[in-house]
N, C-alpha and C positions, 0 to 999 in steps of 0.2 A: 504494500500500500504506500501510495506517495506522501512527503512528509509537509505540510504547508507552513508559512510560517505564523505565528502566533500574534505577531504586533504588526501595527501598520504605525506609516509615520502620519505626524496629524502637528497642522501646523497652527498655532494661537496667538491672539493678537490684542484679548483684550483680559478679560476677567478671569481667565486661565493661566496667565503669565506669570511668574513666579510674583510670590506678594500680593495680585488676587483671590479675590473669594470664591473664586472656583477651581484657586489651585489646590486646594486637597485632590481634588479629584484626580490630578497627575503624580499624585507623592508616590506609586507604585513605578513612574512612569520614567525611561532614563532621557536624560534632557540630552540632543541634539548639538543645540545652540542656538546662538539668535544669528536668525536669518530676515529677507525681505523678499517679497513679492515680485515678480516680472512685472515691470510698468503696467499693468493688465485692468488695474483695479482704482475704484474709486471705495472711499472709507466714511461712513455716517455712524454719528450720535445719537445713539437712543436715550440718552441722559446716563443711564448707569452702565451701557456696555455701548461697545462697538460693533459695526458691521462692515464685511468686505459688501462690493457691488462689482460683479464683472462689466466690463463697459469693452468696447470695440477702439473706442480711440479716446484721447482725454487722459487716460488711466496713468497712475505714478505708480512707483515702486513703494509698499507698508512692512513697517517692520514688525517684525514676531520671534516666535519662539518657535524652534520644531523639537519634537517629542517622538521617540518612539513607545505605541499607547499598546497595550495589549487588549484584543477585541473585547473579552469580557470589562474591563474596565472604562473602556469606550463606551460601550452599550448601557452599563450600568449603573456606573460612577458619572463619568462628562456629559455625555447628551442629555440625562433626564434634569441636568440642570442649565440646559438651555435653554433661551429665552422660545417664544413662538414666532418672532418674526426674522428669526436664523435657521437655515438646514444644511445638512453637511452636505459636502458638495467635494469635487477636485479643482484644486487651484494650481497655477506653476508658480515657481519659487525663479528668484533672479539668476538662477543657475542652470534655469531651464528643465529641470524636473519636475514630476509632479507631484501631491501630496493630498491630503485631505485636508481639509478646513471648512468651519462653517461660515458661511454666506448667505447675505438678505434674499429671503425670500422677495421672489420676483412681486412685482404689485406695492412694495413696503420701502419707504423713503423717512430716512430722517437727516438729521444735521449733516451736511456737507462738511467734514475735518479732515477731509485728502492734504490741505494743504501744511499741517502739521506731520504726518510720514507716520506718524504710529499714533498709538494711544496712551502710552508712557508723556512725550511730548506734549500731546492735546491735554492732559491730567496736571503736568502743571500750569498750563495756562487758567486754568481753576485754583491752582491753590493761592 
């Protein structure tokens, strides 16, 4: 029988990122590093979390975090504490690979913060 592997990579950008409130859900998970986005994406404000937006042109490069997550802790732990107007999705990374990440659901628009490059950045402009 073939042997598949157990983790995928999954790349995070806002409330998953170490220091977030949704990073328990990655403390099984081995960190990667911070990585960014292929120019591909625009980034909105839900007030307490971020969203990617895939876009055609316009798109900047957002920085995150990549992880390798193992399924059951994906499934069980991360998504069910994701918001509703995120779904996981495949993004490419600036390196030209590709990876999991959650992404705005189509139809759903909030704050335009592309111009800040991540959500770390955008977060102190609040404090």
């Amino acid at each position: 029988m073939e042997s598949f592997p157990q983790a995928v990579r999954m790349f995070v950008n806002g409330q998953a990122m170490r220091g977030g409130s949704l990073a328990p859900a990655l403390a099984d998970a081995e960190f990667l590093g911070e990585v960014s986005t292929a120019p591909r994406y625009r980034f909105h404000s839900f007030g307490d979390f971020p969203g990617l937006v895939p876009v055609a042109e316009g798109g900047a490069s957002i920085a995150g975090e990549l992880y390798a997550v193992d399924y059951a802790d994906l499934r069980e732990r991360l998504l069910p504490g994701e918001p509703p107007e995120l779904e996981l999705s495949v993004i490419e990374l600036a390196d030209g690979s590709g990876t999991c990440s959650m992404v705005v659901r189509a139809g759903t628009a909030g704050e335009d913060i592309t111009a800040h490059g991540g959500w770390r950045a955008y977060q102190r402009t609040l404090a």
